[in-house]
C-alpha positions as CSV (number, residue, x, y, z in Angstrom):
1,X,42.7,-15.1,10.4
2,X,43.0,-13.7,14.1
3,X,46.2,-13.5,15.7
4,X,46.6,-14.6,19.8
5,X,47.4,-10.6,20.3
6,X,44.3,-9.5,18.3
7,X,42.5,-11.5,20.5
8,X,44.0,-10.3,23.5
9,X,43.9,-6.3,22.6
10,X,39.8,-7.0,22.8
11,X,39.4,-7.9,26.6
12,X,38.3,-4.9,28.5
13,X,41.0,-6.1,31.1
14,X,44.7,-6.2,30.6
15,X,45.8,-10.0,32.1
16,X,48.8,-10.4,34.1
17,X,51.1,-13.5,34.6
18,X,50.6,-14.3,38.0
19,X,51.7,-17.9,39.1
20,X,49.9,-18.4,42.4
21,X,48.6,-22.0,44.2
22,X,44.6,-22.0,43.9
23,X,42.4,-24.3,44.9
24,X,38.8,-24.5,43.6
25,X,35.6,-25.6,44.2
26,X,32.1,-26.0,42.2
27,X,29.0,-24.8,43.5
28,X,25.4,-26.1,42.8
29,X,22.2,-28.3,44.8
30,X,21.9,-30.6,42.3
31,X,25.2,-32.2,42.1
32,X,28.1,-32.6,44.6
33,X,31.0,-30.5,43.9
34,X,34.4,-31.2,42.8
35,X,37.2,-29.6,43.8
36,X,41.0,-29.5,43.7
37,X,44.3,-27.6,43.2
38,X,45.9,-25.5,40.7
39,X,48.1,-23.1,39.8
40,X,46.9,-20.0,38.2
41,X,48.4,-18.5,34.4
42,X,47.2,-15.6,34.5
43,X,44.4,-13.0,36.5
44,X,43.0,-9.8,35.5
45,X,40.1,-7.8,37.5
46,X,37.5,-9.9,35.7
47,X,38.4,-13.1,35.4
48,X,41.5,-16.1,36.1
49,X,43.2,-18.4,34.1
50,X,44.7,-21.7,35.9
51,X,45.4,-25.5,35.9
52,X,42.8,-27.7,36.8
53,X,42.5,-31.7,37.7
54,X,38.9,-31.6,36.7
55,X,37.0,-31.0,33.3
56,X,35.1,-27.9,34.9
57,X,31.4,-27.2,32.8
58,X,31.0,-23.8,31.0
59,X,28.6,-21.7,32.8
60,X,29.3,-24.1,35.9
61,X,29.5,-22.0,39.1
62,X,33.0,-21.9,41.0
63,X,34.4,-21.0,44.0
64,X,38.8,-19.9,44.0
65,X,40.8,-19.4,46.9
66,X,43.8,-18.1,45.7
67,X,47.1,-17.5,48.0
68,X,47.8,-13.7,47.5
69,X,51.7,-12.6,47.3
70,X,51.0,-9.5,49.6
71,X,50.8,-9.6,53.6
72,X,48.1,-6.9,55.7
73,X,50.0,-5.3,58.1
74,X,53.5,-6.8,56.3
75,X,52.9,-9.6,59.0
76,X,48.6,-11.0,58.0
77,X,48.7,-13.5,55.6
78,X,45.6,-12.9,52.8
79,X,43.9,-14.9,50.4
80,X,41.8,-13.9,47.0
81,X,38.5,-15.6,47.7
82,X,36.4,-15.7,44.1
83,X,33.2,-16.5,42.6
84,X,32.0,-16.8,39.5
85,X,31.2,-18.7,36.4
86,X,33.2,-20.8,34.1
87,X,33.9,-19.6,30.4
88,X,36.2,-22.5,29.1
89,X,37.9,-25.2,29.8
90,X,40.7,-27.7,27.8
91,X,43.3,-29.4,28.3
92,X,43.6,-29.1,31.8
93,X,43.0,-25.4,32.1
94,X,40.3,-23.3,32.8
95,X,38.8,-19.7,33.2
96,X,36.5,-18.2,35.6
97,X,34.5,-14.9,35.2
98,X,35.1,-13.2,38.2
99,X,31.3,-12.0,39.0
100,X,32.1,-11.2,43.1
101,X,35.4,-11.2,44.8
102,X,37.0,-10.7,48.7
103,X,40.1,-10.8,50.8
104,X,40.1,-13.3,53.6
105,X,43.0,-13.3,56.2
106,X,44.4,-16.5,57.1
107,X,44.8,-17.7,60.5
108,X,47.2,-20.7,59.1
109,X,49.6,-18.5,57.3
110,X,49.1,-20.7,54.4
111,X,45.6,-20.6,53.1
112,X,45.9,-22.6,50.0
113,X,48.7,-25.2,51.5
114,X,46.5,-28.6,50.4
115,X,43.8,-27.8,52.4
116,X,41.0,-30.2,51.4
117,X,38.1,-27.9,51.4
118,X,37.4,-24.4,52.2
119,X,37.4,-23.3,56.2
120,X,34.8,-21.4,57.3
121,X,34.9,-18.0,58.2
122,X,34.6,-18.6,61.8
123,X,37.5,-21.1,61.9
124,X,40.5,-20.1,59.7
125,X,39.8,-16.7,58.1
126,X,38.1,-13.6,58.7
127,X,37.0,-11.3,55.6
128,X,39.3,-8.2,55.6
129,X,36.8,-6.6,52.7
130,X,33.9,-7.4,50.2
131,X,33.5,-5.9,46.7
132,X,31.3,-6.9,43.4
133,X,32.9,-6.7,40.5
């Protein structure tokens, strides 16, 4: 039988505790998405682990705004902006595969702070950077 840190020693990334407020949203055409708050467990460069309101679908897409702990400029508040695909969910947790990833500055100070849906770029945040993962 597997131990937890067997498991653990064969992800490709290493997973850090980070405790940050997230706030999530699923993507799709055929069906009108949920979304909602969290709190994330843990993140890595490839994917997240955080608390969830909502039974989110394996392989259902996913959108996670995430409100990052650094500033740009010491004085520019930024958010981790996500997408991706969901590899499990229970008992109010779930994980995303991050599969493309940006920072967006935030014009509020507080990207995260209950906000109901996701702002447009043109109204709260700019994109600082893009990357794939």
């Amino acid at each position: 039988m597997k131990t937890r840190n067997a498991i653990d020693d064969r992800r490709a990334a290493i997973r850090f505790p980070i405790e940050r407020q997230i706030h999530y949203k699923t993507l799709g055409k055929r069906k009108i998405g949920e979304d909602g708050l969290g709190q994330t467990i843990n993140m890595s460069s490839t994917g997240v682990l955080f608390t969830t309101e909502h039974f989110l679908s394996p392989g259902r897409r996913l959108e996670v705004s995430i409100s990052w702990p650094a500033q740009l400029d010491a004085s520019v508040s930024l958010q981790l902006v996500a997408r991706g695909r969901v590899a499990r969910c229970q008992q109010g947790t779930a994980a995303i595969e991050i599969q493309r990833y940006e920072f967006r500055t935030c014009a509020n100070g507080n990207p995260v702070n209950g906000a109901p849906r996701f702002p447009a770029a043109s109204e709260e945040e700019q994109p600082v950077s893009a990357a794939i993962a």
